[in-house]
C-alpha positions in Angstrom: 10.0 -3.5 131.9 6.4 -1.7 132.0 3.9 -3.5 130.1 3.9 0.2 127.9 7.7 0.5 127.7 7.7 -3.3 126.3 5.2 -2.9 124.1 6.8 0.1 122.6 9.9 -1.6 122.4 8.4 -4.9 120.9 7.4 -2.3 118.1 11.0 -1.5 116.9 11.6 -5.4 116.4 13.1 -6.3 113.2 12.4 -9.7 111.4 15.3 -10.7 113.4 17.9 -13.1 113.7 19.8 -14.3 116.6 23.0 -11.7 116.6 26.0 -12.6 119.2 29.0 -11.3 119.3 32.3 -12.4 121.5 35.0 -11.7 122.7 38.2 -14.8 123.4 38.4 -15.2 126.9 42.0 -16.2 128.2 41.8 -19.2 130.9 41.7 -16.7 133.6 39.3 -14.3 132.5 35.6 -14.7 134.1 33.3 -15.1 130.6 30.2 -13.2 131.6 27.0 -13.8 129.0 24.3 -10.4 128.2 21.2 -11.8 127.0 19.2 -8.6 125.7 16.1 -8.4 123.8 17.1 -5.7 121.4 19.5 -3.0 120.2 17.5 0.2 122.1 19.3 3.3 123.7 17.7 2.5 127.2 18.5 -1.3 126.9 22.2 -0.5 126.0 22.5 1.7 128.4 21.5 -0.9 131.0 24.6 -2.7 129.3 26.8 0.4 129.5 25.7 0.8 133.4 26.4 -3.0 134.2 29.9 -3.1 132.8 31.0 0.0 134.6 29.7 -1.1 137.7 32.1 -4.2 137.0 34.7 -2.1 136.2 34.8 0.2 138.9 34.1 -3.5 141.4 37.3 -4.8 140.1 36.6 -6.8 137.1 37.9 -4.8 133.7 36.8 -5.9 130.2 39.7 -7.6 128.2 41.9 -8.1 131.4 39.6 -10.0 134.3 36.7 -10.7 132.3 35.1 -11.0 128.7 31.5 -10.7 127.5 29.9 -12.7 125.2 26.4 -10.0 123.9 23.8 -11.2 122.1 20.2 -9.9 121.5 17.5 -11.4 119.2 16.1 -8.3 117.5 12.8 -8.4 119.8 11.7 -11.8 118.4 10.6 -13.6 121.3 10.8 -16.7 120.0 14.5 -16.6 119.6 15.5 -16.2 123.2 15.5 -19.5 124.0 18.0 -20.0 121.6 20.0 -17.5 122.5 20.4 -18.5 126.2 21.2 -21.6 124.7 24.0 -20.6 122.9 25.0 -18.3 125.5 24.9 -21.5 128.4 27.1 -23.1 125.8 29.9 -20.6 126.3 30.0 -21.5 129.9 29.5 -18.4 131.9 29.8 -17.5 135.5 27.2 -15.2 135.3 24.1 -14.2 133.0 23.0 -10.4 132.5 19.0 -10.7 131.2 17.3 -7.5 130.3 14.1 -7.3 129.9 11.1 -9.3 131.8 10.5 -11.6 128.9 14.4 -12.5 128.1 15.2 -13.2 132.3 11.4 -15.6 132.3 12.8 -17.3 129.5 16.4 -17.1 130.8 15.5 -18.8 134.4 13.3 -21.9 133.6 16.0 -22.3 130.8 18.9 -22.3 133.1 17.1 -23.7 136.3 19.6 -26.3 137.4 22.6 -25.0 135.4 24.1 -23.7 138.6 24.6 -20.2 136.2 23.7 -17.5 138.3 21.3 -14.5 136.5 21.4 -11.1 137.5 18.0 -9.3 135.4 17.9 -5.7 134.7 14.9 -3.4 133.1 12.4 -5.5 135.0 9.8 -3.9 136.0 8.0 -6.2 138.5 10.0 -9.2 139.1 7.9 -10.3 142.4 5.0 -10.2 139.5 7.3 -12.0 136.9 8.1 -14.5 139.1 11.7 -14.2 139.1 11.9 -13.2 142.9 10.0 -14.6 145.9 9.8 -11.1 147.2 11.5 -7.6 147.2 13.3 -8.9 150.3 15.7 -11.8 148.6 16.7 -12.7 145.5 15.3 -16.6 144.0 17.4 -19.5 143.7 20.2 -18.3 141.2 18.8 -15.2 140.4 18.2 -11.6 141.4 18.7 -8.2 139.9 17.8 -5.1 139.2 14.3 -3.6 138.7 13.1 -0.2 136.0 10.1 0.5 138.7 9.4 3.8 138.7 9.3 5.7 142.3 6.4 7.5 142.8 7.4 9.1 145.6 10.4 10.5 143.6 8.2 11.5 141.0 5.9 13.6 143.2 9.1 15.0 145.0 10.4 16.2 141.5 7.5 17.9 140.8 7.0 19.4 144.1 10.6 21.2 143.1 9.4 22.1 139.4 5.7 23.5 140.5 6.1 24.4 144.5 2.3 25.5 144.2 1.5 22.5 143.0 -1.2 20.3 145.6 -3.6 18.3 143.3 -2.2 15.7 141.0 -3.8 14.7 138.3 -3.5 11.0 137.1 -4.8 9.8 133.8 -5.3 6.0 133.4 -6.9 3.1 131.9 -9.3 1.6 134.2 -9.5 -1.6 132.8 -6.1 -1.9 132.7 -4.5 -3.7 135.6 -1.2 -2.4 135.7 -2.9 1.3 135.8 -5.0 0.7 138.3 -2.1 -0.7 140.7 0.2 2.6 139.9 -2.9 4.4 140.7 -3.0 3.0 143.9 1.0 3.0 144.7 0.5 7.0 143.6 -2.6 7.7 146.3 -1.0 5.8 149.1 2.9 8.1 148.1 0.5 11.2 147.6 -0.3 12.3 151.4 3.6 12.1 152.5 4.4 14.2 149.1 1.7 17.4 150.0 -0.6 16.0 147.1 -3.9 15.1 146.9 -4.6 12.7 143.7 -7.1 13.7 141.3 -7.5 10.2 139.0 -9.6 10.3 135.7 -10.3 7.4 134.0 -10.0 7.1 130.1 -10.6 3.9 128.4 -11.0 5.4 124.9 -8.0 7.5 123.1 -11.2 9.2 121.3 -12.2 10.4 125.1 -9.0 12.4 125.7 -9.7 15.6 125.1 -12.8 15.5 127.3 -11.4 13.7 130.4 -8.4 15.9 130.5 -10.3 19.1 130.4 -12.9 17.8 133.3 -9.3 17.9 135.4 -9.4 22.2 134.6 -9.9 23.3 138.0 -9.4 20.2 139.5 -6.1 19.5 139.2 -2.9 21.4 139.6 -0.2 19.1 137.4 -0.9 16.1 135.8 1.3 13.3 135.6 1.7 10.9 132.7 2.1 7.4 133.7 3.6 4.4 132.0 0.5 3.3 130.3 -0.4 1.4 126.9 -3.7 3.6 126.6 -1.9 7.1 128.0 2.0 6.8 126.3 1.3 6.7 122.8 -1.3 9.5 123.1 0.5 11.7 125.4 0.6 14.4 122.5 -2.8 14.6 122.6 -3.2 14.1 126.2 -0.4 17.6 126.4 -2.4 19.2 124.3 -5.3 18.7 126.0 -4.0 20.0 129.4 -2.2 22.9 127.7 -6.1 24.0 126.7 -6.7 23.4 130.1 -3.9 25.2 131.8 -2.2 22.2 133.6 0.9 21.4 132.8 2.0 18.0 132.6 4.8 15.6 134.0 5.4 12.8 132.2 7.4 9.2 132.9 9.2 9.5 129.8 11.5 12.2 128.6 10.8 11.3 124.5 8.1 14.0 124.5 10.0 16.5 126.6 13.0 16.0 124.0 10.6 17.2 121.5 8.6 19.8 123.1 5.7 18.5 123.6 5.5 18.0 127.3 7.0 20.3 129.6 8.9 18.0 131.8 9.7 14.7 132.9 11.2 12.5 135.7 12.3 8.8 134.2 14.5 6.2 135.5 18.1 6.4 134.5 18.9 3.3 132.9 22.6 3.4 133.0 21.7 3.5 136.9 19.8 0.5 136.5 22.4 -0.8 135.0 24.7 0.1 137.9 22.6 -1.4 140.1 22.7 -4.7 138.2 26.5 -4.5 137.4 26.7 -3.8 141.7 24.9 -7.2 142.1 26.5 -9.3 139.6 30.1 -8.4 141.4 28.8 -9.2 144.3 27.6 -12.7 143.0 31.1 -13.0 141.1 33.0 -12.3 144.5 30.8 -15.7 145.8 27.8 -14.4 147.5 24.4 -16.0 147.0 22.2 -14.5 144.4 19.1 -15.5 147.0 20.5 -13.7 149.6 20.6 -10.5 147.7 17.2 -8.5 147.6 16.1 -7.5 144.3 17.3 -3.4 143.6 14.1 -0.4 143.0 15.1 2.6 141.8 15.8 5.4 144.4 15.4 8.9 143.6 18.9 9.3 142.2 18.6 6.3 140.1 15.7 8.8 138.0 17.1 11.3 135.0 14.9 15.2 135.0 14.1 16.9 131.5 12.5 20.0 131.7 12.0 21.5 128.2 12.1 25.5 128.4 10.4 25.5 125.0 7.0 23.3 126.5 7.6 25.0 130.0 7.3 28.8 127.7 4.0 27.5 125.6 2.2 26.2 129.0 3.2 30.1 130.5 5.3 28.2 133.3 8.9 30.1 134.3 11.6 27.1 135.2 12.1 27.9 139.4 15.8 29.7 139.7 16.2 26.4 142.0 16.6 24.3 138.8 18.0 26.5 136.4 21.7 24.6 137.0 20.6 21.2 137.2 21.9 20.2 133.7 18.6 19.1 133.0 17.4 21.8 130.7 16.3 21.0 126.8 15.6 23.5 124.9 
């Protein structure tokens, strides 16, 4: 996942212990193993997606295959463990979610002849778990949370159609900011944008840096950052004074009204994705053959929030007022 989203989970960990639960596998039911780092709604869902995507590939829970789930609470330093335990059980195939659980599941497993599929990954070329986004590694592809910029900016061109200079907070000394900042100015041109980028390195400099965008800037997006996420209250409030609205990457603040939209990756699509893989690999094809998936612009979930959209004086386009993505 992004460095943000993990840290944010990593927050919600319990002192935990090792939890796994089972089902009894006849002798011709495939045992599939779910390593996950932690009960989380997005993390689940990436569970939910996967075993529908078996499902609808031919392999139903309870009649062609069984799961054995276990998760660790967020303790990190229980995973190894619990891939342990899970190898035990003899599985064709591994689900990892999470960039830290599928590290620790493939040095763990390298030479177990298990196959892994990964899901809610953000970077896997960066995590090592892939060669490339062209082929998967020695047992072990999957499918990646990496948010498409492109996508993002085509939402937004279909929320604000006035909309030409995009307005990126990040933290400059933050590596992983200063990539998406890049990924965002090189999507920008095909998208009608031109990026506006602002630098804040200091929660405390907030206010100030997002009202130097008034004038400047025409939306401004919310990325997946450790410095921007857990301020983006202030960071709404901020562009509200300046009369920008804002987009963000995650729809928790649009849930609550305090951004006016959002464009975020669907995890049960990730999970689809995954759960495509994994029957692929379970119908005998080589996990290094298959290309690691990225979210395309279906695999990404809209929350507009009419409440946030009212106190920023925005009206919701008549193009969007059916797309069953409206919070009040």
């Amino acid at each position: 996942m992004l460095k943000s989203k993990s840290a944010w989970l990593s927050g919600l960990a319990l002192a935990g212990a090792l939890i796994i639960s089972a089902g009894s596998a006849a002798a011709d039911q495939i045992r599939v193993g779910i390593a996950n780092f932690g009960e989380h709604p997005q993390l689940n869902a990436a569970i939910a997606g996967f075993k529908k995507a078996l499902t609808d590939n031919g392999f139903v829970e309870g009649k062609d295959v069984v799961y054995t789930e276990s998760h660790t609470n967020f303790d990190a330093s229980l995973v190894p463990q619990m891939i342990a335990k899970l190898q035990a059980e003899q599985p064709k195939l591994i689900y990892t979610i999470t960039t830290p659980v599928s590290q620790i599941a493939k040095k763990a497993l390298a030479g177990s002849g298990i196959p892994i599929v990964f899901a809610a990954v953000t970077d896997p070329v960066a995590a090592k778990l892939v060669p490339s986004w062209d082929a998967g590694d020695e047992g072990m592809t999957g499918a990646s949370d990496l948010q498409d910029v492109a996508a993002v900016m085509a939402f937004t061109k279909k929320l604000l159609p006035n909309a030409k200079r995009f307005g990126v907070p990040y933290n400059p000394g933050e590596a992983n900011d200063v990539a998406l900042v890049e990924k965002i100015k090189a999507a920008a041109p095909a998208a009608g944008f031109e990026v506006v980028e602002v630098g804040i390195d200091n929660v405390n400099d907030i206010q100030q840096r997002i009202a130097s965008l008034a004038g400047k800037a025409d939306v401004i997006y919310g990325p997946a950052s450790n410095l921007i996420q857990p301020a983006i209250a202030a960071v709404s409030a901020a562009a509200r004074q300046a009369g920008i609205p804002v987009v963000n990457s995650d729809d928790s603040a649009v849930r609550n009204g305090t951004v006016p939209a959002s464009f975020a990756v669907n995890y049960t699509q990730v999970g689809i994705n995954a759960g495509n893989i994994a029957a692929e690999i379970l119908k005998g094809k080589d996990p290094k053959t298959i290309a690691p998936s990225r979210p395309a612009y279906k695999d990404h979930m809209a929350t507009i929030s009419r409440k946030a959209m009212a106190a920023f004086g925005i009206e919701i386009p008549a193009s969007m007022a059916d797309c069953g993505c409206i919070v009040d």
